[in-house]
C-alpha positions in Angstrom: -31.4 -40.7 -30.8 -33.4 -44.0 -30.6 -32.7 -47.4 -29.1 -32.5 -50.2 -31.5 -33.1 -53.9 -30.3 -31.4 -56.2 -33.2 -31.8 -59.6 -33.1 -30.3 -62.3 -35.4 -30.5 -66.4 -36.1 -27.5 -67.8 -35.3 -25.8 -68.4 -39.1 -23.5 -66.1 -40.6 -25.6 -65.3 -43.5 -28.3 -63.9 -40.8 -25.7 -62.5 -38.5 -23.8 -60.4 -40.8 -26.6 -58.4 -42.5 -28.1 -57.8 -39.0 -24.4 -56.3 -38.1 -24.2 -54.0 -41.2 -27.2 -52.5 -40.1 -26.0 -52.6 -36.7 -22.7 -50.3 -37.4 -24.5 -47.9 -39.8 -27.3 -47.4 -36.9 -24.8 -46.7 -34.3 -22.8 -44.3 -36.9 -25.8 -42.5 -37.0 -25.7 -42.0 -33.4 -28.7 -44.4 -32.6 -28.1 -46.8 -28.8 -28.1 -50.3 -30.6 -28.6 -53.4 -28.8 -27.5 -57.0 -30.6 -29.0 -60.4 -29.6 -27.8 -63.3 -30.9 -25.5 -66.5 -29.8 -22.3 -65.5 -27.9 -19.9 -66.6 -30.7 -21.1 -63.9 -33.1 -20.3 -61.3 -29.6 -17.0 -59.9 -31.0 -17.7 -59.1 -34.4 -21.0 -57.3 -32.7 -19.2 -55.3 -30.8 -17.2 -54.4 -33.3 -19.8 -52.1 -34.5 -20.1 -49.8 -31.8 -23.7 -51.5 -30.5 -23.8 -53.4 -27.1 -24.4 -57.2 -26.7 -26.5 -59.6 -25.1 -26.1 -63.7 -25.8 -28.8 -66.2 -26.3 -29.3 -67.8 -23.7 -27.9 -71.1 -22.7 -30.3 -73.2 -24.3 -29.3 -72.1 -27.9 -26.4 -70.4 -27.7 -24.6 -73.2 -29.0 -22.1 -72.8 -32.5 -23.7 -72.8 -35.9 -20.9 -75.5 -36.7 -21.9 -77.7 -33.9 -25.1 -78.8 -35.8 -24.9 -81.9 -36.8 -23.5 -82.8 -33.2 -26.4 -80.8 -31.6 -29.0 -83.1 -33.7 -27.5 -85.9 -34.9 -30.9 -87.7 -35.7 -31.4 -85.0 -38.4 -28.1 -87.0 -40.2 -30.5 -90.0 -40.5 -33.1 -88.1 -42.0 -32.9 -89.8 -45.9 -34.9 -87.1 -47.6 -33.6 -83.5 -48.1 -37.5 -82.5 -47.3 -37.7 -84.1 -44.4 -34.0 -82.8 -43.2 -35.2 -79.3 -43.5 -38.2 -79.8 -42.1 -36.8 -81.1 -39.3 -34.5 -78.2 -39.2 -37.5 -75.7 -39.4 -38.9 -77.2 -35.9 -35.9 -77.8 -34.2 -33.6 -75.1 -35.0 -36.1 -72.4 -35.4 -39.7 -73.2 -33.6 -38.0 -74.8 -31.3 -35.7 -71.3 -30.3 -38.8 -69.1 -30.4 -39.6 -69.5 -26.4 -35.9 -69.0 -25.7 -35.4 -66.2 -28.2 -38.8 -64.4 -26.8 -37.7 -65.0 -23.0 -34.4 -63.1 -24.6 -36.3 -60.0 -26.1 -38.3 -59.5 -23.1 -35.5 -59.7 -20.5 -33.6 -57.5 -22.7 -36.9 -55.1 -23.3 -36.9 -54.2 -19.2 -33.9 -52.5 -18.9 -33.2 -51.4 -22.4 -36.6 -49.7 -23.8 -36.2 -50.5 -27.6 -37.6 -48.1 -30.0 -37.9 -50.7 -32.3 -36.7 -54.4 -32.8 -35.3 -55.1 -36.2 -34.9 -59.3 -36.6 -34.3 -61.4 -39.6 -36.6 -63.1 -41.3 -36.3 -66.5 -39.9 -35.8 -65.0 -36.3 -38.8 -66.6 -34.3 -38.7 -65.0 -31.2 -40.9 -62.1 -32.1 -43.9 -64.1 -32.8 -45.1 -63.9 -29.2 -44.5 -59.9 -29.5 -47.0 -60.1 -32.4 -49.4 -62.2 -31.3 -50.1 -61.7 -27.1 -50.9 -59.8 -24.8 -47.7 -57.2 -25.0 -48.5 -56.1 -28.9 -50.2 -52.7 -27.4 -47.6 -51.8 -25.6 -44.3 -53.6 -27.3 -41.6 -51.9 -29.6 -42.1 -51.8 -33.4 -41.0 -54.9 -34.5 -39.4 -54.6 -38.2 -38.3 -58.0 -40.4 -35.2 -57.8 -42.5 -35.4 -60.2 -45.7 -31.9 -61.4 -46.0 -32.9 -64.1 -48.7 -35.5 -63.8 -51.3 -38.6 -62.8 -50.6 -41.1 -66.4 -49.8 -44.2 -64.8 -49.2 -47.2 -66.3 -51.0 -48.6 -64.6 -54.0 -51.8 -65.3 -56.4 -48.8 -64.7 -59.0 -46.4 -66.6 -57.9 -45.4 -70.6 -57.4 -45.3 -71.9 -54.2 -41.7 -70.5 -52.6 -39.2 -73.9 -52.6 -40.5 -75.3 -56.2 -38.3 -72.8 -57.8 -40.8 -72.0 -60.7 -41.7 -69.3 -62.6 -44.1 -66.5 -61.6 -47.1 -66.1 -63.5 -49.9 -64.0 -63.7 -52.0 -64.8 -66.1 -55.2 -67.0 -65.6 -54.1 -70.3 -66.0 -51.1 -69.0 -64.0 -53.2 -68.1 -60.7 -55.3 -71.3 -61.2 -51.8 -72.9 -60.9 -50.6 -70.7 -58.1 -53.4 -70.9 -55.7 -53.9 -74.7 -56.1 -49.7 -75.0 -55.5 -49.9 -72.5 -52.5 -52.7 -74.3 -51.0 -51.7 -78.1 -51.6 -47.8 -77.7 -51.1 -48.7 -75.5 -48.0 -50.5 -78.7 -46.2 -48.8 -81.3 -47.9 -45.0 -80.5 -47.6 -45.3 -78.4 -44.4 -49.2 -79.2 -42.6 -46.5 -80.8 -40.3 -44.4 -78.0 -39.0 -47.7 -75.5 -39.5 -48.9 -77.7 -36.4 -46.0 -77.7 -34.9 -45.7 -74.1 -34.0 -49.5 -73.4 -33.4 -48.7 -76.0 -30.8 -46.1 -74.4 -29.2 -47.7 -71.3 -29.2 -50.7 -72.5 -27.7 -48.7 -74.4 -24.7 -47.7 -70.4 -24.1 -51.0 -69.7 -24.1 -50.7 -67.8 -27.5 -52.9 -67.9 -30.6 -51.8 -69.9 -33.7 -50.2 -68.1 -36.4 -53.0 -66.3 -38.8 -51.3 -67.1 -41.7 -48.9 -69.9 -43.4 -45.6 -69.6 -40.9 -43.6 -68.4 -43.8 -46.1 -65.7 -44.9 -46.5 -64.5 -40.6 -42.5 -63.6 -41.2 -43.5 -61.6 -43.8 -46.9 -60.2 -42.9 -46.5 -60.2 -38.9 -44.2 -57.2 -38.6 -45.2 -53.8 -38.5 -42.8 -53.0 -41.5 -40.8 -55.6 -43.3 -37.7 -54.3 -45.4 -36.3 -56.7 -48.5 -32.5 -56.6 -48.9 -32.6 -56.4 -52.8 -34.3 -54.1 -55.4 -37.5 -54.7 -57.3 -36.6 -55.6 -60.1 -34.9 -59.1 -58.6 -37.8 -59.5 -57.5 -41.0 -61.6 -58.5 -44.0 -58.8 -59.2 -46.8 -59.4 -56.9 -49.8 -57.8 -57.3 -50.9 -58.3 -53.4 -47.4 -57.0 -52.3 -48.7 -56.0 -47.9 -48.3 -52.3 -48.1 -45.8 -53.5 -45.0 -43.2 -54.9 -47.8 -40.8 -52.5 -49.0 -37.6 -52.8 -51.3 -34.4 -50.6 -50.0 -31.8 -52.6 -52.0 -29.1 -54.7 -51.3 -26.4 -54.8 -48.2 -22.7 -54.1 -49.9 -19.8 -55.1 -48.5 -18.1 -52.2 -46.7 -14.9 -50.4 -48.2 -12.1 -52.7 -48.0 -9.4 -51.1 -46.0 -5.6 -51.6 -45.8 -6.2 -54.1 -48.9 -2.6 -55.6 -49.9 -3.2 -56.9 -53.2 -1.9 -60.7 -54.0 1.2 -60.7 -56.4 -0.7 -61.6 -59.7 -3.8 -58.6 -59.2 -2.4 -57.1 -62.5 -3.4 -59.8 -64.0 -7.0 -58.8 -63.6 -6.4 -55.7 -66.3 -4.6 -58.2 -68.8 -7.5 -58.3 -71.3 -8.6 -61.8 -70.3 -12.0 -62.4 -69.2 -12.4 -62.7 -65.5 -14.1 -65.1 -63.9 -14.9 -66.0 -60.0 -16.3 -68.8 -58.6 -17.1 -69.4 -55.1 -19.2 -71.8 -52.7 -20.0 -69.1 -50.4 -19.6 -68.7 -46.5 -20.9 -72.4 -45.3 -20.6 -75.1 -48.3 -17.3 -74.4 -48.6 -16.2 -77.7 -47.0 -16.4 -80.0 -49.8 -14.2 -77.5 -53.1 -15.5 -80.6 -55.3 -18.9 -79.3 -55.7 -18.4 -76.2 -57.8 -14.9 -74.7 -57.6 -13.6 -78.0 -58.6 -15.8 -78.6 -61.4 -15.1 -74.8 -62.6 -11.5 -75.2 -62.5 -11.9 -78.2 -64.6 -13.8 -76.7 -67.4 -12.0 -73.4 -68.2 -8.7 -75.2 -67.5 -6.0 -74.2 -70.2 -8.7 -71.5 -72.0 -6.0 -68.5 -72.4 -9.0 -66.1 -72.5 -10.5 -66.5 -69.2 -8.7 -65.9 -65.7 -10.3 -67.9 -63.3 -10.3 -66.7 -59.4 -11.1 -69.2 -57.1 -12.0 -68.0 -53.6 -12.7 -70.7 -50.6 -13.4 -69.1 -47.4 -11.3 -70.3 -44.9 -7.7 -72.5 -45.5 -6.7 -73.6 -49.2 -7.4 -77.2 -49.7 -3.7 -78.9 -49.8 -4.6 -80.7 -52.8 -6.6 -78.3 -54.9 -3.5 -75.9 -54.5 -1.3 -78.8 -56.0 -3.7 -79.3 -58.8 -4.1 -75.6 -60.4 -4.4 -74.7 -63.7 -2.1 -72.2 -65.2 -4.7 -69.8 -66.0 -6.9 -70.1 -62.3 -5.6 -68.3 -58.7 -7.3 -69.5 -55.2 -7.0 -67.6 -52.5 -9.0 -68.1 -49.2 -11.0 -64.6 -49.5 -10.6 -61.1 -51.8 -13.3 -58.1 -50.7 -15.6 -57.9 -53.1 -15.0 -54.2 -53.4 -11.8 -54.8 -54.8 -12.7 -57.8 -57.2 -16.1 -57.7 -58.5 -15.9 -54.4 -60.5 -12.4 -56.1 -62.5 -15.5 -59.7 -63.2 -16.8 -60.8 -66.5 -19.0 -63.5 -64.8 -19.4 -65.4 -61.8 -20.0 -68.9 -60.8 -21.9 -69.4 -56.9 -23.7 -71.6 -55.0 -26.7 -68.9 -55.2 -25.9 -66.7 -51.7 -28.3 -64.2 -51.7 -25.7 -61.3 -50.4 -23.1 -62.1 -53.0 -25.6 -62.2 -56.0 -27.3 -58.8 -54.8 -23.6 -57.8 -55.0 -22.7 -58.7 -58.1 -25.7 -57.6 -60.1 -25.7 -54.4 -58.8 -22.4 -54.1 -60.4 -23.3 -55.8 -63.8 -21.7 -59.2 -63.2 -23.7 -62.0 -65.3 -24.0 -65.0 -63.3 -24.0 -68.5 -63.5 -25.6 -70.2 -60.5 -25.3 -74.0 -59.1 -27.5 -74.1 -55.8 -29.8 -76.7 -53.9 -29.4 -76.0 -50.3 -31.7 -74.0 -48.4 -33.6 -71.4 -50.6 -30.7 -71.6 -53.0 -32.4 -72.9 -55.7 -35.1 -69.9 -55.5 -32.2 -67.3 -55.6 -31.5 -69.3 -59.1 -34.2 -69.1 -60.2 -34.6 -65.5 -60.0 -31.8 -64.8 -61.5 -32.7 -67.0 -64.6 -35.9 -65.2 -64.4 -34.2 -61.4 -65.0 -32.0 -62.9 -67.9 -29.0 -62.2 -66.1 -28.0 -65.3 -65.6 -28.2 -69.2 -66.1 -29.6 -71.1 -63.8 -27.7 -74.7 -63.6 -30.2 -76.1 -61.2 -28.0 -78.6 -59.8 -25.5 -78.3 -57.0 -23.0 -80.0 -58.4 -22.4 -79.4 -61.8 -20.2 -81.3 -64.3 -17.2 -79.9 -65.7 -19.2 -79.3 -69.1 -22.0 -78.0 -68.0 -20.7 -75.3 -65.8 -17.9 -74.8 -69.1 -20.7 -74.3 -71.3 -22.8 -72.0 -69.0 -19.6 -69.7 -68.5 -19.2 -69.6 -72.4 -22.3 -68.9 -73.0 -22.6 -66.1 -70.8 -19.2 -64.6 -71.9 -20.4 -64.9 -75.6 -23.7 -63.4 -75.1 -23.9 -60.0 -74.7 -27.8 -60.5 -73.5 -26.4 -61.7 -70.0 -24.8 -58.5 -69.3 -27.1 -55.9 -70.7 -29.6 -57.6 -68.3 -27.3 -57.4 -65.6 -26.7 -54.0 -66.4 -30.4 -52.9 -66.2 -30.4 -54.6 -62.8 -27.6 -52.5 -62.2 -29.5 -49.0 -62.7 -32.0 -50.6 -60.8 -29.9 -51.6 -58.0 -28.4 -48.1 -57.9 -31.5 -46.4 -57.2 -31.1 -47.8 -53.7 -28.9 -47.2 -51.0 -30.1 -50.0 -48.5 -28.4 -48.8 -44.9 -30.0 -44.9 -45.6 -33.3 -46.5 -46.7 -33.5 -48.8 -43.2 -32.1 -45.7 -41.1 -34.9 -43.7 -42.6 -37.8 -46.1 -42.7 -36.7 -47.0 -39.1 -36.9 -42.7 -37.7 -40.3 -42.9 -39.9 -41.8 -46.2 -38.3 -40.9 -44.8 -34.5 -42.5 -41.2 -35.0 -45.6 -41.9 -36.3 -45.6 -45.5 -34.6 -46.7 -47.0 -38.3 -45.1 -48.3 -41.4 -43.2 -45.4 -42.9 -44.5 -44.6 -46.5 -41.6 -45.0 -48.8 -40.5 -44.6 -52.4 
């Protein structure tokens, strides 16, 4: 048995994954440990591990945000908002969230500390005095992988890899420029914050140290929805994507049978957070495949039904606020999201072509990689009109090119089993006290 230390940001897209691992760890008889904001304390214990909150400072609610930093509101450009975001939210947590790990650490000797990728709080781990003596510390990549590459654009443009000459000239002069330009600001800003703890500044571009830092670093998705890198750390390895767990005691909704009626089946979702506004994507959706007697459209919301987009549905679309995935993506022809990294693992590793409207976080990166494996289209807006998400559905439908490369993502993404590859990389990494060798 070993004693795992898990440690997650505070957003339900960190948490979650961080708890899958969690409950498969503790199945496997392991002593887990989970750190993250109180809120997020039921559903941890939920999986068998034990819990410890953040501590006052920034254990606050994920929803609470705007209230919490309500100068970020009067931030005009979308750069500078997440900018902002990157040294308040997350630099800003990395003293409290290391002050965390190490009160945890004295009476709870971790084997290793598994945190996400935007989880700060291990930097100090990696970079003082303790790194002799401290656990492994292993990164989960819950979104697609940022780390700089000579064959690759600059992570946040959203552009095609390329290796070729001209393609690295282009590559190193974006990774160097954008690097100083667009972020030389929040760069500083965490070497300074290290340094008032008396810590050296970060050896590498602050996205790249998520990556590189760790002892072992484990991306949530297969290689093949992956950019190729040709200076991949020997520290990165692919163990494919998180699944939903088994639905159990599923009651289906009255109209399920109309899933096996011959129609093609469409979802279309906004995903866990930017589901406040149905306008942005589900609306549009609705709109264009309205009165096609082909296509079923499922519409699902995440949280209550929207009074007025109840009143307003066609006669070939369903909402409901939430179906497992188990039970609805193997009956899909296509789907239509916001770009959420778990739900897009998910569906290509079924086959499900995809269209994709995303520009929030690193959205428009999870787009782009799917446009990249020909398994999708990438719509490269957030909100679509009702034509242009229409025509993007159609054209996937019609194509048969969008599902044979989903397909061969597919056979990819079945070579994996994620929660046996981090349980074993994890037993590898704390007997030999290095990066476990995998396939």
């Amino acid at each position: 048995m070993a004693r795992y230390l898990i440690a997650a940001t505070a957003l339900p897209g960190h948490v979650l994954p961080m708890l899958a691992i969690a409950q498969h760890l503790v199945k496997q008889g392991h002593e887990v440990r989970v750190h993250t904001a109180s809120q997020f304390k039921s559903q941890a214990e939920a999986t068998g591990a034990g819990f410890t909150p953040f501590g006052r400072a920034i254990d606050f609610d994920y929803r609470d945000l705007d209230k919490r930093f309500p100068e970020r509101q009067r931030i005009a450009s979308a750069h500078a908002q997440m900018c902002f975001g990157l040294k308040h939210f997350f630099a800003d947590a990395m003293a409290a969230q290391h002050a965390g790990l190490c009160a945890i650490l004295e009476d709870f000797e971790a084997d290793a500390i598994l945190a996400d990728t935007m989880f700060c709080g291990t930097f100090p781990l990696l970079l003082g005095k303790e790194r002799e003596d401290r656990p492994a510390i292993v990164g989960i990549g819950i979104s697609a992988l940022p780390l700089s590459s000579c064959d690759t654009a600059f992570f946040g443009t959203a552009l095609p890899p390329s290796c070729t000459p001209e393609g690295r000239v282009r590559n190193k002069a974006m990774n160097v420029n954008l690097k100083q330009a667009m972020f030389g600001e929040v760069q500083r800003y965490f070497d300074t914050l290290l340094a008032r703890a008396g810590l050296p500044a970060l050896p590498d571009f602050f996205v790249d140290a998520m990556v590189k830092l760790p002892d072992l670093y484990l991306q949530l998705t297969a290689p093949s929805f992956e950019y190729p890198r040709s200076d991949l750390p020997a520290s990165v390895h692919f163990v494919g994507p998180l699944l939903s767990p088994a639905s159990r005691d599923f009651t289906p909704p009255e109209w399920w049978h109309e899933l096996d009626d011959g129609r093609s089946v469409v979802l279309v979702t906004q995903g866990t957070l930017a589901n406040q506004n149905p306008a942005q994507l589900i609306g549009p959706t609705l709109q264009a495949l309205a009165g096609d007697r082909n296509i079923l459209v499922i519409a699902t919301t995440g949280g209550p039904v929207p009074p007025a987009l109840a009143a307003n549905l066609p006669a070939n679309a369903r909402v409901v606020p939430f179906l497992p995935y188990d039970r609805l993506l193997p009956k899909l022809h296509a789907m239509v999201t916001n770009g959420g990294y778990g739900s897009v693992n998910h569906a290509l590793s079924l086959g499900v072509p995809l269209v994709v409207a995303g520009t929030s976080e690193e959205k428009p990166e999870i787009a782009a990689r799917v446009a990249w494996s020909g398994a999708g289209i990438n719509l490269a807006t957030g909100q679509p009109g009702a034509r242009q998400v229409g025509d993007a559905v159609r054209k996937v439908l019609g194509n048969s090119t969008y599902r044979q490369r989903a397909a061969m993502l597919r056979e990819d993404f079945a070579c994996h089993r994620a929660l046996t590859g981090i349980a074993g990389a994890l037993e590898a990494l704390v007997q030999t006290a290095a990066p476990a060798e995998m396939a």
